[in-house]
C-alpha positions in Angstrom: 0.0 0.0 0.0 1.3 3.4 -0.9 1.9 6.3 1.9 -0.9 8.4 0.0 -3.2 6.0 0.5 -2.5 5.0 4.1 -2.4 8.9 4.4 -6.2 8.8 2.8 -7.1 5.9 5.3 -6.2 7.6 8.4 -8.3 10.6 7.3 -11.0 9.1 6.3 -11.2 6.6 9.4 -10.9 10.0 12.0 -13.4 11.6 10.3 -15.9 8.7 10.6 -14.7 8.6 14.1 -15.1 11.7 14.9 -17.6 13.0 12.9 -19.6 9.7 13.0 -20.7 7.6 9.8 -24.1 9.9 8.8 -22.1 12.8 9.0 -19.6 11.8 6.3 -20.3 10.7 2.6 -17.8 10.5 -0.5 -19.9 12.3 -3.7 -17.9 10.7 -6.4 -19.6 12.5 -9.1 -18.4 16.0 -8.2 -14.9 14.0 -6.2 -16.3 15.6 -2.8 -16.0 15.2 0.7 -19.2 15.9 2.4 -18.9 16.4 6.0 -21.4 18.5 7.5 -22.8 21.6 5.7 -19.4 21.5 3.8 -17.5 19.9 1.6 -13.8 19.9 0.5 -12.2 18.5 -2.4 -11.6 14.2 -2.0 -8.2 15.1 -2.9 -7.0 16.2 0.7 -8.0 13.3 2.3 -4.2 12.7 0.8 -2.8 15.8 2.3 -1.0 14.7 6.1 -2.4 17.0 8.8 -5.9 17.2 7.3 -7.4 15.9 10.0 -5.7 15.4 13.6 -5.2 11.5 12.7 -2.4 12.7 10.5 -0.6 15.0 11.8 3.0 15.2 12.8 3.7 16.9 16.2 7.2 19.2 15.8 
């Protein structure tokens, strides 16, 4: 498995976590994150520190 996609994991797994299952939804038509009342692009569920799950402490 590639570091991206472990990276993706982790986000997407806090966010369920966090934000519970009803709360978040992948829209792969317009490659969306739903999460609330929001959205954000599916591409930074790549991105390390998007969620806390992923970030690096200096």
């Amino acid at each position: 498995m590639t570091e991206e996609t472990i990276t993706a994991l982790k986000n997407y797994d806090w966010l369920i976590r966090n934000r519970g299952l009803g709360e978040v939804e992948l829209h792969w038509e317009s490659d969306s994150l739903v999460s609330g009342d929001g959205g954000y692009e599916i591409s930074l569920l790549t991105e390390p520190g998007f969620t806390p799950g992923t970030r690096q402490d200096s």
